[in-house]
GUKE-290273 format. One record per residue (C-alpha): residue number from 1; residue in one letter; chain; x, y, z. Coordinates in Angstrom, 3 decimals, padded with zeros to 6 digits. Layout:
REM GUKE-290273
resi:resn:chain:c1:c2:c3
NUM:A:A:X:Y:Z
...
***
This chain:
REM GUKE-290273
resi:resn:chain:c1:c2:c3
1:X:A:013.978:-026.472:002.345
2:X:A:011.783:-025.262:005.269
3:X:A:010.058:-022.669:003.270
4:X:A:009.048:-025.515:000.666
5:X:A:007.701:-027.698:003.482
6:X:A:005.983:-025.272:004.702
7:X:A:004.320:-024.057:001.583
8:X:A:003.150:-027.475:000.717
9:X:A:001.702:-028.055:004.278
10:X:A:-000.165:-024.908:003.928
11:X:A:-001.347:-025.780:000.240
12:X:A:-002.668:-029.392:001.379
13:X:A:-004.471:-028.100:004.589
14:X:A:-006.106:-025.509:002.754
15:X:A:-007.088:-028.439:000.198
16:X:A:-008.126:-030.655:003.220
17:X:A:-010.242:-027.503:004.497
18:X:A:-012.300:-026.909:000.894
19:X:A:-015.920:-028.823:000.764
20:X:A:-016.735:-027.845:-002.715
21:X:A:-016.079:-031.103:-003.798
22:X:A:-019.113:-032.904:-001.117
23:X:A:-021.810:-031.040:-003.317
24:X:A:-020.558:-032.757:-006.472
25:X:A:-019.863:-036.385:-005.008
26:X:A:-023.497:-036.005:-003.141
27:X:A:-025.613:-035.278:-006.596
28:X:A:-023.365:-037.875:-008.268
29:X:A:-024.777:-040.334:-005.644
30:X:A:-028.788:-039.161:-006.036
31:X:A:-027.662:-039.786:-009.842
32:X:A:-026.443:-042.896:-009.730
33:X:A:-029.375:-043.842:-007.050
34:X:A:-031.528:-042.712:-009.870
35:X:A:-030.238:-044.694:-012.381
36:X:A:-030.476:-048.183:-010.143
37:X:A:-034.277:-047.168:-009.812
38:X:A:-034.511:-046.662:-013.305
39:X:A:-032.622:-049.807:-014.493
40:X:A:-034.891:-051.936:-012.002
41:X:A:-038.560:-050.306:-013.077
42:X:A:-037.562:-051.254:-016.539
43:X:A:-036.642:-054.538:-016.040
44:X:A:-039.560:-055.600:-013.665
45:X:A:-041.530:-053.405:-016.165
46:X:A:-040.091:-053.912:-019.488
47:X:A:-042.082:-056.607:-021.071
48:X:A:-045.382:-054.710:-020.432
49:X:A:-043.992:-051.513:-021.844
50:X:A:-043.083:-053.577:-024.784
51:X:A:-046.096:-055.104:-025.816
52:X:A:-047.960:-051.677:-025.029
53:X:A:-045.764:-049.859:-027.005
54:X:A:-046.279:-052.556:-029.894
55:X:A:-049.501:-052.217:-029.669
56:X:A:-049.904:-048.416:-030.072
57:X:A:-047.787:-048.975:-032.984
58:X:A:-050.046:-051.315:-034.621
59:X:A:-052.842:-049.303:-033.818
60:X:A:-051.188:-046.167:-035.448
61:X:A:-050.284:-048.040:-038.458
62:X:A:-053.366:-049.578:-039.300
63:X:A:-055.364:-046.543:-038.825
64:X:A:-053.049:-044.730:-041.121
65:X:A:-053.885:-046.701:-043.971
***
């Protein structure tokens, strides 16, 4: 029963000792801090986008025919 212990304590310290895991959680952070920027610029910014992009449309179409 000892041995068993003992193997698990060593298997969970050496899990408790591993940072590969910090590199992952820290660019799924700058991700998710991108995607609030992005979310925001578009919503301050999404009527003007619209009507430009409307416009270039109408422009394109008209001038194709």
């Amino acid at each position: 029963m000892y041995a068993v212990l003992s193997t698990l304590k060593r298997h969970l310290e050496a899990l408790l000792r591993q940072d590969e895991g910090q590199g992952l959680v820290e660019y799924g952070l700058i991700l998710a801090l991108i995607a609030v920027v992005a979310i925001a610029a578009l919503t301050f910014l999404g009527g003007d986008v619209s009507s430009t992009l409307t416009n270039v449309g109408n422009t394109l179409a008209n001038a194709g025919g």
